[in-house]
DSSP file (Angstrom, degrees, kcal/mol; ACC not computed):
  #  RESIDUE AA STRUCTURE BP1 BP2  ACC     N-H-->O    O-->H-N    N-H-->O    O-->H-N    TCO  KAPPA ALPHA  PHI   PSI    X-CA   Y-CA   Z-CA
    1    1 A X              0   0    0      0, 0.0     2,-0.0     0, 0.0     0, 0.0   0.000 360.0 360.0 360.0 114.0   82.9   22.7   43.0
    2    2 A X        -     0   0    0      4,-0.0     2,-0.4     1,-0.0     3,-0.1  -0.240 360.0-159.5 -19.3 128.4   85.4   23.4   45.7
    3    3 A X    >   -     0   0    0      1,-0.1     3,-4.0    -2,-0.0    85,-0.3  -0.980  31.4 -72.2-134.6 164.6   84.6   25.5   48.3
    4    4 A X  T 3  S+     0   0    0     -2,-0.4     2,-0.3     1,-0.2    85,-0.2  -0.116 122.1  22.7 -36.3 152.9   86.7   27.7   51.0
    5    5 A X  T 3  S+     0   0    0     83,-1.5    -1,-0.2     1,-0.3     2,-0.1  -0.008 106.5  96.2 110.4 -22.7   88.3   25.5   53.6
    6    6 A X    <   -     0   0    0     -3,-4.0    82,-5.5    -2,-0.3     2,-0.5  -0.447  66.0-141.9 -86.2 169.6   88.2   22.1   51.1
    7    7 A X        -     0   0    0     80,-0.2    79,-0.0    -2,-0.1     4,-0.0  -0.986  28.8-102.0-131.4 141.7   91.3   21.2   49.2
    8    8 A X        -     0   0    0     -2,-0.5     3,-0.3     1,-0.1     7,-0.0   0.110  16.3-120.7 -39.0 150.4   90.7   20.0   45.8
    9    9 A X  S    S+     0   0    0      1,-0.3     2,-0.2     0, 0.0    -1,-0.1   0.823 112.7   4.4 -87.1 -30.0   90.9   16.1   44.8
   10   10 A X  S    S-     0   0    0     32,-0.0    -1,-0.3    33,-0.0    31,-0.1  -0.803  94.5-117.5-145.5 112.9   93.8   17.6   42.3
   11   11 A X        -     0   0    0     -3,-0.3     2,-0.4    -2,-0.2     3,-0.1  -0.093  28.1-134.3 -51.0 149.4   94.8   21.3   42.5
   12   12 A X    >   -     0   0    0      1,-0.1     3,-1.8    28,-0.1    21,-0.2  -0.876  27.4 -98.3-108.2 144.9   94.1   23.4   39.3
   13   13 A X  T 3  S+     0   0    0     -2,-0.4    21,-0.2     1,-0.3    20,-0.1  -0.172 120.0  28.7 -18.6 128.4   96.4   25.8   37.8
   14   14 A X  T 3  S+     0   0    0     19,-1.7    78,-2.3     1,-0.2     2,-0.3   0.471  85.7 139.0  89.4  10.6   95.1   29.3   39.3
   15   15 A X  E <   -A   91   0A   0     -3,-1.8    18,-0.8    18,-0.2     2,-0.6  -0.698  52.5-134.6 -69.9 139.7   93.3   27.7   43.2
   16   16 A X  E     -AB  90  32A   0     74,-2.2    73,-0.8    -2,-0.3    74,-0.6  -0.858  28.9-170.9 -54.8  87.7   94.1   30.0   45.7
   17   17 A X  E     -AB  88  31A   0     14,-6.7    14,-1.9    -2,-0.6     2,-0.5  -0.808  12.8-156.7-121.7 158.2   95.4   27.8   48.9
   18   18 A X  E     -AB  87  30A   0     69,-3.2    69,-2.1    -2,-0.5    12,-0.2  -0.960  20.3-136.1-116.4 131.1   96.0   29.2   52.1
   19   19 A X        -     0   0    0     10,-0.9    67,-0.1    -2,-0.5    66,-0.1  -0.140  27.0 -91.7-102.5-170.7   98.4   27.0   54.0
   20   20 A X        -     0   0    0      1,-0.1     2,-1.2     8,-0.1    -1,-0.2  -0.363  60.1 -60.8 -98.6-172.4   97.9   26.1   57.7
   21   21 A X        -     0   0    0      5,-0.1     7,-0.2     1,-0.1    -1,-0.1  -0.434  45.0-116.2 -95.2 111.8   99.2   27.8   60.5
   22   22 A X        -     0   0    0     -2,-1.2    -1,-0.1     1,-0.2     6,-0.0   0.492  21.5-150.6   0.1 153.8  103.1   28.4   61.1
   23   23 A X  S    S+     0   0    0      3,-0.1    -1,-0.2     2,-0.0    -2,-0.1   0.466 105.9  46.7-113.8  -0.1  103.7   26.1   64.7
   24   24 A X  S    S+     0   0    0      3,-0.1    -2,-0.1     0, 0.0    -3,-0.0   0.837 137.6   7.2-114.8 -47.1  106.6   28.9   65.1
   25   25 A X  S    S-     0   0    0      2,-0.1    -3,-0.1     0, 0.0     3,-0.1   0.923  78.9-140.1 -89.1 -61.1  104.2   32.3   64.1
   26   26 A X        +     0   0    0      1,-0.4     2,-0.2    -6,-0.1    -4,-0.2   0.745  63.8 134.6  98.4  53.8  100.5   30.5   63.9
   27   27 A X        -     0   0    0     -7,-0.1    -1,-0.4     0, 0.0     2,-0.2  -0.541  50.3-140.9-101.0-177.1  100.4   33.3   60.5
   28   28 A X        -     0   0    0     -2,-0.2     2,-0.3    -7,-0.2    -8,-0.1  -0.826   9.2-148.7-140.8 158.4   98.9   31.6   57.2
   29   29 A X        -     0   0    0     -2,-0.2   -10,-0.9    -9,-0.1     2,-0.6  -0.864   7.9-133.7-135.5 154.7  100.4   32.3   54.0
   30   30 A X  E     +B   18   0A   0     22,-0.5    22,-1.4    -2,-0.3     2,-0.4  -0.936  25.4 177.1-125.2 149.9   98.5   32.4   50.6
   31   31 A X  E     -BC  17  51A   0    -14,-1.9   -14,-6.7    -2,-0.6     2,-0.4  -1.000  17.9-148.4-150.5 128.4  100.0   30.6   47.5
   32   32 A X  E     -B   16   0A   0     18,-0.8   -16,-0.2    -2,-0.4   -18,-0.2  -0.833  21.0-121.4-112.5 112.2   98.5   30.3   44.2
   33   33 A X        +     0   0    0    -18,-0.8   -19,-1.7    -2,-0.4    16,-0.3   0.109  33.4 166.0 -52.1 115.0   99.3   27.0   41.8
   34   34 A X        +     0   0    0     14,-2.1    15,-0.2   -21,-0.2    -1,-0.1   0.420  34.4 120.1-131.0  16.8  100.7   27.6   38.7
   35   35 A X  S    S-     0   0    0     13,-1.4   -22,-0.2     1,-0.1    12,-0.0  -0.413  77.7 -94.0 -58.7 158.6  101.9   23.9   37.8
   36   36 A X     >  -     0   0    0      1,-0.2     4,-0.5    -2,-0.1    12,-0.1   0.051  25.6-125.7 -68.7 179.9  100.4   22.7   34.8
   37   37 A X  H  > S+     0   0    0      2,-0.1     4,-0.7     3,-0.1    -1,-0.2   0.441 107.1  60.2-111.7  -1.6   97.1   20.6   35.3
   38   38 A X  H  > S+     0   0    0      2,-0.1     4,-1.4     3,-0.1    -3,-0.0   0.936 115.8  36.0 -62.0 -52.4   98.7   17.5   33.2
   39   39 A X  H  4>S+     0   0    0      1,-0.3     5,-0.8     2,-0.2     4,-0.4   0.931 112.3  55.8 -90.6 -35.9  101.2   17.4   35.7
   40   40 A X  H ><5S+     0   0    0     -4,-0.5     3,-1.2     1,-0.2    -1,-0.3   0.951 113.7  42.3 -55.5 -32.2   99.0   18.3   38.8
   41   41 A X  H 3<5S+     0   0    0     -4,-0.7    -1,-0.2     1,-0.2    -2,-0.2   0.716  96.2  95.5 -91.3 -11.3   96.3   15.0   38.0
   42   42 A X  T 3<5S-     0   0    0     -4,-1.4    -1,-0.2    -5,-0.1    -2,-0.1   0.793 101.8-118.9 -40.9 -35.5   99.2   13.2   37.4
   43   43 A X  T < 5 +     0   0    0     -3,-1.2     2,-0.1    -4,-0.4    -2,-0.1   0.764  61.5 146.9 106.9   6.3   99.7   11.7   40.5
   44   44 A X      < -     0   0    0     -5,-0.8    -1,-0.2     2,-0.2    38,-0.0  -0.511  56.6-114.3 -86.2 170.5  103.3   13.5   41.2
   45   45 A X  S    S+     0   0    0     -2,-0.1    37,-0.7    36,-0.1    38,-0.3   0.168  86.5  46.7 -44.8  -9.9  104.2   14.5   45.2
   46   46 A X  E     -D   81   0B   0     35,-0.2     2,-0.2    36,-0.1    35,-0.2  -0.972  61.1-144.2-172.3 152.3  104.2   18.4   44.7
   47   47 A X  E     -D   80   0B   0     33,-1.1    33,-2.6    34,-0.3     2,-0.6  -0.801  25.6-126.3-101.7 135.4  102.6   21.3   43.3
   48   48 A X  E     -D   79   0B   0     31,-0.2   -14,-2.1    -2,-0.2   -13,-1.4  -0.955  39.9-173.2 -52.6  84.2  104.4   24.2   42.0
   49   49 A X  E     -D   78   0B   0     29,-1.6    29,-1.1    -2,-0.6     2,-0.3  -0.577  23.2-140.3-106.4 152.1  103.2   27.4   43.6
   50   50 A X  E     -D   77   0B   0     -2,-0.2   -18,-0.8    27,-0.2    27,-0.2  -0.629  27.5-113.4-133.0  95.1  103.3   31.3   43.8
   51   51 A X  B     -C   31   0A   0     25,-0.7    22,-0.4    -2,-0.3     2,-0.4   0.659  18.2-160.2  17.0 131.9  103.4   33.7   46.6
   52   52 A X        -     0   0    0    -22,-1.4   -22,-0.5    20,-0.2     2,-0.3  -0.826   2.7-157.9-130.1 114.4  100.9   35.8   47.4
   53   53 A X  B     +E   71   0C   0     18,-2.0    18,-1.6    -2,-0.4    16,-0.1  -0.518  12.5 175.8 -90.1 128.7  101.5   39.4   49.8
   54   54 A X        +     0   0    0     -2,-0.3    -1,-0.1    16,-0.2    16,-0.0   0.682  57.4  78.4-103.9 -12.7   98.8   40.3   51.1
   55   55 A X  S    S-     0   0    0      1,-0.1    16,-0.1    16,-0.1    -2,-0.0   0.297  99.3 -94.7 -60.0-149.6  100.4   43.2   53.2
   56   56 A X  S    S+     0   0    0     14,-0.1    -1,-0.1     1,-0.0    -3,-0.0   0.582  88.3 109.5 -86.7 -24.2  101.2   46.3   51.1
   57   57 A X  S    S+     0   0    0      2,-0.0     2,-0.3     0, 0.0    -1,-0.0   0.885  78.5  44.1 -39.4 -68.1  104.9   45.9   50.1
   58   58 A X        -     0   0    0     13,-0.1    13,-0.1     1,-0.1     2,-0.1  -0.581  54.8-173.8-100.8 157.7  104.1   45.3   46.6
   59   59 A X        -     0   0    0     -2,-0.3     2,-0.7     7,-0.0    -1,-0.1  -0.326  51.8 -65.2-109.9-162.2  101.9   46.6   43.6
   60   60 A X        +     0   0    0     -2,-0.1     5,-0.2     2,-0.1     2,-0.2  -0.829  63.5 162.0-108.6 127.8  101.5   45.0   40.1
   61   61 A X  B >   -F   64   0C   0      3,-1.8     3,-0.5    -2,-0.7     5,-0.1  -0.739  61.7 -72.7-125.5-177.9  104.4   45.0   38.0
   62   62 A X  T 3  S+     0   0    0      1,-0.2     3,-0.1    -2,-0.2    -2,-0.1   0.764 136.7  26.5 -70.5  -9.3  106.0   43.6   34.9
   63   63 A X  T 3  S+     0   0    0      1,-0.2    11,-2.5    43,-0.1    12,-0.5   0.201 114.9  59.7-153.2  35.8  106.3   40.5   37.4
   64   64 A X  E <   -FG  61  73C   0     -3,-0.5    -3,-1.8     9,-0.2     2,-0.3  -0.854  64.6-146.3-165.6 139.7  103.8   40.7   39.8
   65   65 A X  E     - G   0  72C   0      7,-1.9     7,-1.7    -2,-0.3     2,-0.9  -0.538  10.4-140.8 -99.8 140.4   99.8   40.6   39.5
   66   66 A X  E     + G   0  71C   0     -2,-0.3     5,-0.3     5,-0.2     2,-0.2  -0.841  33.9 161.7 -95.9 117.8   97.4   42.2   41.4
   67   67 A X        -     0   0    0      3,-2.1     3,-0.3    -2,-0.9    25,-0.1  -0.688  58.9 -88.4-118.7 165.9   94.3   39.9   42.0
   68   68 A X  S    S+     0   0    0     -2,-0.2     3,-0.1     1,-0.2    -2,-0.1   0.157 118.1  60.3 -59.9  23.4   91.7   40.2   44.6
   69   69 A X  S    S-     0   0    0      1,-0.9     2,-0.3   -16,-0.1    -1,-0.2   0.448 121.3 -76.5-113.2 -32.2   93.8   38.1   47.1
   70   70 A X  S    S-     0   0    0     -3,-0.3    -3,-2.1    -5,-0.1    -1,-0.9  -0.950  71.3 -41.4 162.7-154.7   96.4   39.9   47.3
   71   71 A X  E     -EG  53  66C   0    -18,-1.6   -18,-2.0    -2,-0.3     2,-1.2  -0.808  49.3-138.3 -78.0  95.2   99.6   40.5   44.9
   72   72 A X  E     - G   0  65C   0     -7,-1.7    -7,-1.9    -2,-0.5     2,-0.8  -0.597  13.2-149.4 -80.4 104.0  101.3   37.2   43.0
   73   73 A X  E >   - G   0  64C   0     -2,-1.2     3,-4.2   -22,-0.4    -9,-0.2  -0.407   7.0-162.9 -66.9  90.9  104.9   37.6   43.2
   74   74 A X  T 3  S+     0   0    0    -11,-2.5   -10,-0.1    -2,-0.8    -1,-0.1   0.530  86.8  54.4 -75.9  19.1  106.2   35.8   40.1
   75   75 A X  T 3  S+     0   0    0    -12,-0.5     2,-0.5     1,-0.2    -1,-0.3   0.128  94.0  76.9-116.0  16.4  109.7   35.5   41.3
   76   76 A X    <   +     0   0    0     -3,-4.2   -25,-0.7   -25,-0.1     2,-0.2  -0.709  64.4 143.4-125.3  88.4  108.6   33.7   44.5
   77   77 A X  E     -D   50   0B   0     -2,-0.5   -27,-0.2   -27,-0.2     2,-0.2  -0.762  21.4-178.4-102.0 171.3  107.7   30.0   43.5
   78   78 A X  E     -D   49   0B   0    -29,-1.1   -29,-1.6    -2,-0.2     2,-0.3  -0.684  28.3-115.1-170.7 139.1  108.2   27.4   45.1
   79   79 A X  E     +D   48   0B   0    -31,-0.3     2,-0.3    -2,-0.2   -31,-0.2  -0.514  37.7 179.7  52.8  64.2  107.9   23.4   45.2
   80   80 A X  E     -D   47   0B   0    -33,-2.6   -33,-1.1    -2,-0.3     5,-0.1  -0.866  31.8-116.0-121.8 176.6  105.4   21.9   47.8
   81   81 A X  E     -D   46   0B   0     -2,-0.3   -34,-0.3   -35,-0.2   -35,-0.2  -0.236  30.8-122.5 -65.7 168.4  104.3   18.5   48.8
   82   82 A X  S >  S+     0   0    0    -37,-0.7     3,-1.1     1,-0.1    -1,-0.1   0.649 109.2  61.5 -90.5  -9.5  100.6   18.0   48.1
   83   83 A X  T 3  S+     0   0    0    -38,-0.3     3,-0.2     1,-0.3    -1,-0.1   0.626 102.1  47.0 -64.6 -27.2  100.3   17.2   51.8
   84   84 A X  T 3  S+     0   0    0      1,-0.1    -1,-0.3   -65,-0.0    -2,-0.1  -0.106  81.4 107.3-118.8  42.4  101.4   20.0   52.7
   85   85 A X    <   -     0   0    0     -3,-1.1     2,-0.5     1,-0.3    -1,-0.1   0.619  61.9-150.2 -94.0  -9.2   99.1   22.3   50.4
   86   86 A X        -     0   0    0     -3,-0.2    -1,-0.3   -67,-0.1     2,-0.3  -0.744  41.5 -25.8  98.9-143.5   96.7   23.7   53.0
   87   87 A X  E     -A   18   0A   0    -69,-2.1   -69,-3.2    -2,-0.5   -80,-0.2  -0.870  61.0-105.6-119.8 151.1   92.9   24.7   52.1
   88   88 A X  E     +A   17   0A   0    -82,-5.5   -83,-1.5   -85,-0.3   -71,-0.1  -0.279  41.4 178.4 -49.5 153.1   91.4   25.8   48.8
   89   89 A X  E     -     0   0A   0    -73,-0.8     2,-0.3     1,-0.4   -72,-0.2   0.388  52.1 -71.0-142.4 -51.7   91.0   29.6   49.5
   90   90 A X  E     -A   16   0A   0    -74,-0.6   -74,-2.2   -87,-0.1    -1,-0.4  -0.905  53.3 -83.2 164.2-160.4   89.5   30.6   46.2
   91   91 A X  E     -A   15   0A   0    -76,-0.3   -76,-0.2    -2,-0.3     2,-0.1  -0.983  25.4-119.9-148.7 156.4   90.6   31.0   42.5
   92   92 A X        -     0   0    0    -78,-2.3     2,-0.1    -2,-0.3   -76,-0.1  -0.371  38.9-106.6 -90.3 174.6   92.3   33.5   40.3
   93   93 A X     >  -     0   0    0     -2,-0.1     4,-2.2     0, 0.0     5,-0.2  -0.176  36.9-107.3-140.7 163.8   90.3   34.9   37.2
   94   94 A X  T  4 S+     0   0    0      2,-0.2     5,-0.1     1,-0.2    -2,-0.0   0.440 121.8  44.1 -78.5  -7.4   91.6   33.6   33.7
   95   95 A X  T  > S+     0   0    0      3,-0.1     4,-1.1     2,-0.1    -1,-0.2   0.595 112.7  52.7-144.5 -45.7   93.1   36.5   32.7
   96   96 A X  H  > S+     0   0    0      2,-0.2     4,-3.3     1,-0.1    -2,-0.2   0.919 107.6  52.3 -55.6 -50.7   94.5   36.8   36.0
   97   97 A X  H  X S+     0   0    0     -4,-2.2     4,-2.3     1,-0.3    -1,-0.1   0.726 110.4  47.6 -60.6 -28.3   96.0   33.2   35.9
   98   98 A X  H  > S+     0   0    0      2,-0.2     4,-2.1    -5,-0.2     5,-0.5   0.889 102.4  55.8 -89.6 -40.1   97.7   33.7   32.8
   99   99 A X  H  X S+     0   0    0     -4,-1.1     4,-1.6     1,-0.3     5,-0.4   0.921 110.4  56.9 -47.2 -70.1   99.4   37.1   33.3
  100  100 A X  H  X S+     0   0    0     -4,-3.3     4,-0.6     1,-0.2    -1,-0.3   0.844 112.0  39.4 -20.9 -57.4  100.8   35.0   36.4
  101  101 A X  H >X S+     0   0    0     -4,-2.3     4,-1.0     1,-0.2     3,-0.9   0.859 110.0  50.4 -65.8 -39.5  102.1   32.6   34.3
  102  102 A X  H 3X S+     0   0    0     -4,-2.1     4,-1.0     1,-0.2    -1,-0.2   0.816 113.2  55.8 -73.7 -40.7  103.6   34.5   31.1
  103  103 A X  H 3X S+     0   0    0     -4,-1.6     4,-0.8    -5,-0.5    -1,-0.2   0.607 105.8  53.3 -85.9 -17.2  105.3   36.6   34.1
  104  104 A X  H <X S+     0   0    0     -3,-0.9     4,-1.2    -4,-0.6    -2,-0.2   0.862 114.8  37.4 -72.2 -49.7  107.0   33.0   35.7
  105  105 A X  H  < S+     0   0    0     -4,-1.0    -2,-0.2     2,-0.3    -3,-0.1   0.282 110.4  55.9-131.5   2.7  108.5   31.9   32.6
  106  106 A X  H >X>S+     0   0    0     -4,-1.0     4,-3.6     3,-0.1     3,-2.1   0.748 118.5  46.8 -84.1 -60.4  109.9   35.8   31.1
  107  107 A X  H 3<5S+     0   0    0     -4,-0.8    -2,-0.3     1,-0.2    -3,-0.1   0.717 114.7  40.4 -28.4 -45.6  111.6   35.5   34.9
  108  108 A X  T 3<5S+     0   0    0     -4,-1.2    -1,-0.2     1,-0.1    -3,-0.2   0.507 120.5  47.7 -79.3 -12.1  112.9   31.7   34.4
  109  109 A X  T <45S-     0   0    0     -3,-2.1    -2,-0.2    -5,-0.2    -1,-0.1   0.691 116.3-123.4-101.4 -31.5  113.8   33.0   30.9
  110  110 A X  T  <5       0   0    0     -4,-3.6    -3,-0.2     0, 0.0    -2,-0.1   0.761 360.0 360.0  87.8  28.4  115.5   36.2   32.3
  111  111 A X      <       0   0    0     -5,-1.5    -4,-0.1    -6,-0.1    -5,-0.1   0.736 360.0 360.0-121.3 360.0  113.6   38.7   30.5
């Protein structure tokens, strides 16, 4: 088991990572993984990630989820090195994790 502040030996689909702190802001940003977990224990260079606002801006929509971390924007992914993944922060709910996903791929699909 993972706990806050570790980062996982291979991120799973639905961790919660909070990345370290801007050298330009010093903020932290929260991102949740929503690459596959064949491809994550694979051994590739980057994780596949999804935004999370924690301000107010957004609510839960047809393409963003509201979890207890904040709101996962499923039109903000993005492509990072595993080096540059942060800390484990915590994990999304199964139920959560999929609505995330099904909400990635009607966006990449354009519905």
């Amino acid at each position: 088991m993972t706990t806050p502040g570790q980062l996982p030996p291979s991120p799973r689909q639905g961790d919660v990572l909070i990345s370290t702190p801007s050298p330009l802001t010093g903020e932290r940003e929260l991102y949740t993984v929503v690459s596959a977990d064949i491809y994550n224990t694979a051994g590739g260079p980057t994780v596949l990630l999804a935004e999370i606002e924690t301000g107010t801006r957004y609510r839960a929509s047809a393409y963003a989820t509201e979890t207890d971390y904040g709101v996962v924007l499923a039109d903000r992914v993005i492509w990072l090195p595993i080096d540059m993944l942060g800390e484990y922060f915590g994990r999304l709910t199964d139920a959560q994790r999929t609505r995330v996903i099904n909400q990635i791929v009607a966006v990449l699909r354009g519905h």
